[in-house]
Structures are given as structure tokens and as C-alpha cells.
C-alpha positions in Angstrom: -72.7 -96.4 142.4 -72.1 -95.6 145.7 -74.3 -95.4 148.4 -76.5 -92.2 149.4 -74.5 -91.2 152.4 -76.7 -90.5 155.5 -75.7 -88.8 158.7 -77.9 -88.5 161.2 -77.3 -85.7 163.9 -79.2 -86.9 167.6 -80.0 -84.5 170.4 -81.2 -85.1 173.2 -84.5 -82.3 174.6 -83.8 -80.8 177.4 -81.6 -83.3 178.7 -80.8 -82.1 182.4 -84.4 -80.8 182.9 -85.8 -84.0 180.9 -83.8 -85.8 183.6 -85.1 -84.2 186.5 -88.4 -84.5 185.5 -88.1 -88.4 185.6 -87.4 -88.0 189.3 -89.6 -85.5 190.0 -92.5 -86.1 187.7 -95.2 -83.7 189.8 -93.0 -80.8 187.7 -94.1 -82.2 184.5 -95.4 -79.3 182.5 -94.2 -76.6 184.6 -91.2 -73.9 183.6 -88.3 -75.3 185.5 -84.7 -74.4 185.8 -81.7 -76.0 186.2 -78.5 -74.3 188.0 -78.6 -74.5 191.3 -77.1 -75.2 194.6 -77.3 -77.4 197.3 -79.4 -75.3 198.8 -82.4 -75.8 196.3 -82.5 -79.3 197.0 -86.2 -80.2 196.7 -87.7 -81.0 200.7 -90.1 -83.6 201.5 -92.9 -82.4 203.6 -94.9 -84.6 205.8 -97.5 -85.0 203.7 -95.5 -86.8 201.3 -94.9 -83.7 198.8 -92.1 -81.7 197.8 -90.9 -77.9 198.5 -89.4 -76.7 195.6 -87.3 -73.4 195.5 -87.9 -71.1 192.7 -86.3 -68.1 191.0 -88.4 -65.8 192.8 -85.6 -63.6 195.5 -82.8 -65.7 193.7 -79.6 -64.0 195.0 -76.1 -65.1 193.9 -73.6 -65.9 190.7 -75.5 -69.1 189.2 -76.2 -69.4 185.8 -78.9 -71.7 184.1 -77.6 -74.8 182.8 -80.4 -75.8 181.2 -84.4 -75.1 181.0 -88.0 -77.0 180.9 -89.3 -75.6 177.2 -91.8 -74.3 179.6 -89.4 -72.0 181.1 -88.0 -71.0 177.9 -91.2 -70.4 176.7 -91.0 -67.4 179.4 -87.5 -66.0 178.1 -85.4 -67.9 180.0 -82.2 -70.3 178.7 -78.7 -72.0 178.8 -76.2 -69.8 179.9 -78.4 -66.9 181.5 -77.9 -65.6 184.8 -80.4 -66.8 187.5 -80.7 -63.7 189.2 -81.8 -62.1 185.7 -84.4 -65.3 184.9 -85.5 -64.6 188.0 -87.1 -61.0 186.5 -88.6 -63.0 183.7 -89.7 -65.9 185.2 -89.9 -65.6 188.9 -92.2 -68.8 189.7 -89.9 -71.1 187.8 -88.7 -74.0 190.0 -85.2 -73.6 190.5 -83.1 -77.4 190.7 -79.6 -78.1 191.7 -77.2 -79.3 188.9 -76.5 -83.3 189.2 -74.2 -84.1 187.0 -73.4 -88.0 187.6 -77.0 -88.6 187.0 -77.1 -87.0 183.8 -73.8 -88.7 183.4 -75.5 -91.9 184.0 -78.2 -91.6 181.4 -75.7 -90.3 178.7 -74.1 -93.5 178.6 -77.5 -95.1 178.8 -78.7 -93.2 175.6 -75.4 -93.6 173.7 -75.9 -98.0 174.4 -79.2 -97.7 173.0 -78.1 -96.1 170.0 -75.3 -98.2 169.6 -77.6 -101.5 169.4 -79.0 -100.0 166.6 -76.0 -98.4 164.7 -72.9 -98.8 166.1 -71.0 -96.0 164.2 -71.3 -92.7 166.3 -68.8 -89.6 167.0 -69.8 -88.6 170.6 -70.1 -85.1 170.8 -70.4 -83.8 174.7 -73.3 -85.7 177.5 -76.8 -85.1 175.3 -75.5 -84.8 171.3 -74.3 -87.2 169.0 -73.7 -88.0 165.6 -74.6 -92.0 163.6 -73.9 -92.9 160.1 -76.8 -94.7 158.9 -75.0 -95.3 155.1 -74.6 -98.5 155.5 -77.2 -99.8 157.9 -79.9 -102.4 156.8 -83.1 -100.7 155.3 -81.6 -97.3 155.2 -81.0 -96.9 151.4 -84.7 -98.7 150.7 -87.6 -96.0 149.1 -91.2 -96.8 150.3 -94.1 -96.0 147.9 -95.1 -92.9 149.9 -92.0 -91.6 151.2 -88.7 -92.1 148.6 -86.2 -91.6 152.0 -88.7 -93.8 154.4 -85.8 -96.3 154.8 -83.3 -94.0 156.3 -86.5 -92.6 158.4 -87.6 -95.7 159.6 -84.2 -96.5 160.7 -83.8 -93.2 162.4 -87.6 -93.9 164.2 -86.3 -96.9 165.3 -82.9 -95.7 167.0 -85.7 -93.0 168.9 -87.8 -95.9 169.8 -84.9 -97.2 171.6 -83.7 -94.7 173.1 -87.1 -93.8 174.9 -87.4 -97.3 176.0 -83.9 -97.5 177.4 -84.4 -94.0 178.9 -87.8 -92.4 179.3 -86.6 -89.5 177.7 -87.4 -87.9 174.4 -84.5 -87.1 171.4 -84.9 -85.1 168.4 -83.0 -86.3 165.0 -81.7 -84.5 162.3 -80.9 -86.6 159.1 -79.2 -85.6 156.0 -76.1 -86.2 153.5 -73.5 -84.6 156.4 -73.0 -83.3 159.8 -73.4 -79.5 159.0 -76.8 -80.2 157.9 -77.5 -82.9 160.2 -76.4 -80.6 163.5 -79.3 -77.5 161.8 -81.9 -80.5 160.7 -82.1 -81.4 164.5 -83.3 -78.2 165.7 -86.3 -77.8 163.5 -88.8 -79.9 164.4 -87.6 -79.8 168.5 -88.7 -81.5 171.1 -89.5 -85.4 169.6 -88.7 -84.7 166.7 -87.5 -86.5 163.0 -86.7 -84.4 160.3 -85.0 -85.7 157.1 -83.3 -83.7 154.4 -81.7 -83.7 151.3 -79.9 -80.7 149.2 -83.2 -80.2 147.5 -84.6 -78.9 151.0 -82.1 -76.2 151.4 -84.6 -73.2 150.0 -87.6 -74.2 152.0 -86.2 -75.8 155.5 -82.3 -74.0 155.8 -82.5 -71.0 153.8 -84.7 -69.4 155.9 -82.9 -69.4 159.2 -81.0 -67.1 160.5 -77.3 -67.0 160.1 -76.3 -67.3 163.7 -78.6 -70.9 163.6 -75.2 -72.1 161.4 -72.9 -73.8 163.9 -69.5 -71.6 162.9 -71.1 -68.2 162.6 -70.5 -66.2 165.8 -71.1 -63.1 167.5 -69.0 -61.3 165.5 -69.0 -63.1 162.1 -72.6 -62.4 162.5 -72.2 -58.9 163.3 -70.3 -58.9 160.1 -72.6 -59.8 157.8 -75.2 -58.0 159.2 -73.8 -54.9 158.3 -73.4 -56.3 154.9 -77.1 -56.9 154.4 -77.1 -60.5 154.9 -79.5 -61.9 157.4 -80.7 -65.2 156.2 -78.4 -68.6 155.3 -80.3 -67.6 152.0 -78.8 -64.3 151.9 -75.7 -66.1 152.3 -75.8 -68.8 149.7 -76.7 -65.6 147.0 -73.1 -64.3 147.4 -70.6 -65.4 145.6 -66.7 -67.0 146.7 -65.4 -64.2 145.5 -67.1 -62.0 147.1 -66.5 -63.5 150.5 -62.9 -64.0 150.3 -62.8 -61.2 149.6 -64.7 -59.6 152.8 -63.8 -62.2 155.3 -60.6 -63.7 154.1 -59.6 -67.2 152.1 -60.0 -69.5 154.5 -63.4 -68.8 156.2 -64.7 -67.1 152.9 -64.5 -70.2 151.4 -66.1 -72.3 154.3 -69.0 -69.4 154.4 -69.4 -70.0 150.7 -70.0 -74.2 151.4 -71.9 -74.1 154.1 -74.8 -71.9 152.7 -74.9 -74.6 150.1 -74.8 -77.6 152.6 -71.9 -78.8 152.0 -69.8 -80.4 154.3 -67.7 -83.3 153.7 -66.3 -84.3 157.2 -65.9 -87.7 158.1 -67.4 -89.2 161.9 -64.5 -89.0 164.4 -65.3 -92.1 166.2 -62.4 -92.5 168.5 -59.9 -90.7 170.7 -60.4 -87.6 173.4 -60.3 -83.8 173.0 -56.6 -82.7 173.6 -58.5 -79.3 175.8 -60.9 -77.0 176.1 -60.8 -73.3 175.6 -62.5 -70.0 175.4 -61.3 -67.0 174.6 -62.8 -63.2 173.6 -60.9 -60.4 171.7 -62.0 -57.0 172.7 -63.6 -54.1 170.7 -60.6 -52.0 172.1 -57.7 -52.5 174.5 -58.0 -52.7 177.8 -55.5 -52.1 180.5 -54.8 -54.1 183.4 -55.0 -51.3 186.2 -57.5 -49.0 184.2 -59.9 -51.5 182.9 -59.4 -54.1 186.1 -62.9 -54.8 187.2 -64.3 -55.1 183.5 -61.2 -57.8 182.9 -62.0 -59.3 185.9 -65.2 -59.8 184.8 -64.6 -61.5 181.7 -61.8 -63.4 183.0 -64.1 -65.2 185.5 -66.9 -65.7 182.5 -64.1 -67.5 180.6 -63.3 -69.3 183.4 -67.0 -70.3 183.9 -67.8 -71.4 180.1 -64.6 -73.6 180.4 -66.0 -74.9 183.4 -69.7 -75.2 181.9 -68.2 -77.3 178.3 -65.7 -80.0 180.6 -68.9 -80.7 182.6 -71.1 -80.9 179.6 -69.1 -83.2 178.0 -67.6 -85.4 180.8 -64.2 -84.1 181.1 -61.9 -82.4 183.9 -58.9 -80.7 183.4 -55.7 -80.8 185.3 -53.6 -78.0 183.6 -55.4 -74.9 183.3 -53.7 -72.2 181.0 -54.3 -68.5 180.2 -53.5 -66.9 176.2 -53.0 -63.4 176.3 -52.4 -61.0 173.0 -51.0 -57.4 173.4 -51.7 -54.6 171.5 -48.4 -55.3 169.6 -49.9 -58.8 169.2 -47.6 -60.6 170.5 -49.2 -63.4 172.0 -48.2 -64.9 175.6 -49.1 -68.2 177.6 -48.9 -69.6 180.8 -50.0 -73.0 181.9 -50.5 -74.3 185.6 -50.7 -78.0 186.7 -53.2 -79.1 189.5 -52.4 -81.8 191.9 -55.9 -83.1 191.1 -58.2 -82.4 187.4 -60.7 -80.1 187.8 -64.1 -78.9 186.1 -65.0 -76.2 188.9 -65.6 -72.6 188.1 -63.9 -71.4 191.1 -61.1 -73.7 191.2 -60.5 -73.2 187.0 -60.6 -69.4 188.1 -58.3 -69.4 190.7 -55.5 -71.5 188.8 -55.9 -69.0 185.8 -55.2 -65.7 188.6 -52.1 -67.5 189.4 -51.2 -67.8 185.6 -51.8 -64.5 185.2 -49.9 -63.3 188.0 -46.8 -64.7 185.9 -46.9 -62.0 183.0 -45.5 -58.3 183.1 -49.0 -56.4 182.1 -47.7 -53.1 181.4 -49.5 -53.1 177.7 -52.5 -53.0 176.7 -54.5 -56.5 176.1 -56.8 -57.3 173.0 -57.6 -61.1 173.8 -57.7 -63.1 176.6 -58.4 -66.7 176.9 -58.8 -69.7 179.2 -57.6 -73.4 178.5 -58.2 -76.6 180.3 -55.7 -79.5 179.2 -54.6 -82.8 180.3 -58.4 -83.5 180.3 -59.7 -87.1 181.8 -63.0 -88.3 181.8 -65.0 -88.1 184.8 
């Protein structure tokens, strides 16, 4: 009989705030943000204190990168603009971004883990995922607890990792990655949480739909208007049913997932090819009539490509655009830089001169951004 198959999803809390607070450990406890400038360099005053900025008159285009729970406790998170979490949370202390320290302890974090259990699919700088199947102890049952094994072994990886680091991770642990990825959020920040298929009606049932890495915006929109509002809800409906309403392909993958199941193996090697985002509109726009609002989202693409090649460690030298028409036909156009990239501005810029290579006379239902030829930085 084969062993029980245990992959463990790690997260790390708060990693770029977790970070900051090693260095500036006076903050401890406090809502802080992260997402800022140069300018918000912390000063050192005389005394031998710090001046930190905060949110409070924040001006500008930033966006949060990431938040103290502290902060988030106040309505603030990933992806927000500062300028708006600077109405909910104007005394937050607002940081500059350093990515080649956070760069610097993701490696540090990944080694510790590897000393423990070597076989890991790096996911971006703070996530990964570890199969535990086959590591000593992890198949053993203890009196009290029939998975304490795999537990013990996934304690142990978290022991390491704060020693190595400082820093707190939370670990999800289960028979696969789709229910490792939702296992890790549960019990967040420091947190261990181990489940099996016989958990899914009290721990995964529950949440919401959108909590299921694969549901978006607009899937979720979807089945709202359905009726469904719970993975619960979900896992009541039938295949038929949602082949039916959303097509073979994702019907069927809608249908497994509510049921946990998920048999993808650990990629354990090789680099993403790119990195893309891309939004379809609820109607057409045109290029002259409906410029500034396709402005606008062109430069948001632009940022979120941006925002996933720094959080995963990557620049990109060719940056493409994807256009659809209201005929559908689809169009590209790619751009090389003389050096790779993972700047908002400079990702922006390269898409306008893509874009400046197509005849926009119709109507556009999707637009996307692409980095490619990505490198690690």
C-alpha cells in the first residue's frame, strides 16, 4: 500500500512587514505599511530614535505592497492604494519597499526548509510548497494525534525556519496542493493546520468561494448569482450541472476542487516562461472615446505585472501587449528592452510603444500585459 501522500503548503506572515520589523523592532505591534518611496526612509534623530512617515497627507500613485496585521486590522492590505489607506488608517507608519533584503531572507527561509525536506516547488519570494510523503516520521500516528508524525515534521521545518530567520511561517498540510495553499490561511499568523478529506465540512466548506485559489472576480460573480456562496454550496452541485453553466473544462475543475481534489504533482525545477495580466471589459471600449478609462487600466496592468516579477524574483526584458476586438480577433505586439525590467513605469512605457503599433479603429473587449524573457534578479 502506498504511502498517505502529504503536501504541505508554507507561507510566510507578513513577510515584507515581518522583515522590516527585524530592523526596526520599536514598530513591533504597531499598524505599518509597506509601499513607499525613498522619501519615507525612516531618519535618525539625535537622540538615537527614529522619524517614521506615515499615511497621514500621503499624496501620490503608491500602492501597499504589504501590511503589519495591525494595519490590516484597520482595513488596510496588499494591493490598496496609499492615498486611500491613508483615510482608513492615517497614523499607520508608511516604509519604503526593499526588495534585495526581502530577497535575502527568501533564500534564507527556502535553505532552512531544504535541511529539513529537500523536495519543494518555489512559488514567488514568501510561499512554497514541500512533500513530506516520504520524509522520516511523517507517516508515524502518535497515541493522541493519528497525523502527529506529519505534524511533528511540519513543527520542525517551522522551528527552523524561525531560527534561521526570526520570522514566523504559517503551514498548511494535507493530501495536495489545492488544499494545502487554503489550509495555510486558516490558522494565520504562526500557524499549523493539518487536514485530511474528512475535514472538508467543518474547516473548507465553510469559506467563501473567492478563498479557492482559481475562483475570480467574475467566476465568483457568477456563482453568486446562482445562489452559491460557500465551497459548501459548491460541492452540493453536481458536474452536470456546472458544465453545464460554466463550460466542460472549468465545470469539471469547479466540480473537484469543492471536493478537495487535486492531483498535481510539485514542479521542482525550471523558470516561468512570463508573466501576464490581463482584464476583459463589461462592454467595449474605444480608444478615443473611452481613452482615460483605458488608460487607466492599461497602467494597473502594467503595475500588477510589475508587482508579481518583483514578488517572485524575476525581471522581464520583452514586454508585450494582447488585445481582443469586438470581432474577437485577437492581436499582439512584443517589444525587447536593452536591459530586463520589473519597474512599473518602465513596463508601462514599453507597453505604450506596443500599442502604438496597432490600428485601433474597433472597439476593444480585453487588454493585457506580458513580461517575457524573464531572469532572476
Amino acid at each position: 500500500m502506498p504511502p498517505r501522500r502529504w503536501i504541505a503548503h508554507l507561507d510566510m506572515d507578513a513577510f515584507y512587514a515581518s522583515v522590516e520589523l527585524l530592523r526596526y523592532p520599536d514598530l513591533a505591534g504597531l499598524p505599518v505599511v509597506i509601499g513607499g518611496g525613498r522619501r519615507h526612509q525612516p531618519v535618525l534623530q539625535p537622540d538615537g530614535t527614529r522619524r517614521y512617515a506615515t499615511l497621514a497627507g500621503y499624496a501620490g500613485r503608491g500602492v501597499i505592497t504589504t501590511a503589519t496585521y495591525a494595519a490590516r486590522d484597520l482595513g488596510v492590505h496588499s494591493g490598496m492604494g496609499l492615498m486611500k489607506a491613508a483615510l482608513l488608517a492615517p497614523q499607520a507608519v508608511l516604509l519604503p519597499v526593499d526588495f534585495e533584503q526581502y530577497r535575502a531572507y527568501s533564500r534564507r527561509f527556502k535553505a532552512a526548509v531544504a535541511e529539513v525536506a529537500p523536495v519543494i516547488e518555489d512559488r514567488g519570494i514568501d510561499e512554497i510548497y514541500i512533500d513530506l510523503t516520504e520524509l522520516p516520521g511523517a507517516q508515524d500516528s502518535l497515541a493522541h494525534d493519528r497525523h502527529g508524525g506529519v505534524r511533528a515534521v511540519a513543527q520542525e521545518i517551522r522551528n527552523n525556519v524561525r531560527r534561521a530567520t526570526g520570522l514566523t511561517c504559517s503551514i498548511g498540510v494535507t493530501p495536495n496542493k489545492l488544499l494545502a495553499k487554503l489550509a495555510s490561511e486558516l490558522d494565520k499568523p504562526d500557524g499549523l493546520t493539518v487536514l485530511t478529506h474528512d475535514d472538508l465540512p467543518t474547516r473548507i466548506w465553510p469559506l467563501p468561494l473567492r478563498k479557492l485559489n482559481g475562483i475570480g472576480p467574475k467566476a465568483g460573480a457568477r456563482l453568486a448569482a446562482l445562489g452559491l456562496r460557500t465551497l459548501g454550496d459548491l460541492a452540493q452541485r453536481d458536474r452536470a450541472w456546472l458544465v453545464e453553466h460554466f463550460g466542460r473544462s472549468y465545470g469539471r475543475w469547479l466540480y473537484d476542487a469543492a471536493r478537495g481534489v487535486d492531483e498535481r504533482p510539485l514542479v521542482t525545477h525550471g523558470d516561468p516562461v512570463s508573466m501576464s495580466r490581463e482584464t476583459t471589459f463589461e462592454r467595449d471600449l474605444h480608444a478615443v472615446r473611452d481613452r482615460a478609462e483605458l488608460t487607466r487600466i492599461f497602467t494597473e496592468l502594467a503595475r500588477q505585472v510589475a508587482t508579481d516579477l518583483q514578488r517572485k524574483g524575476y525581471a522581464g526584458r520583452t514586454i508585450g501587449i494582447k488585445l481582443r476586438f469586438d470581432d474577437f480577433k485577437t492581436v499582439t505586439r512584443d517589444l525587447t528592452l536593452p536591459q530586463p525590467t520589473a519597474d512599473a513605469a518602465a513596463i508601462r512605457q514599453a507597453a505604450g510603444l506596443c500599442l502604438k503599433r496597432v490600428d485601433l479603429q474597433r472597439k476593444l473587449r480585453l487588454l493585457g500585459v506580458r513580461a517575457a524573457s524573464l531572469v532572476r534578479l
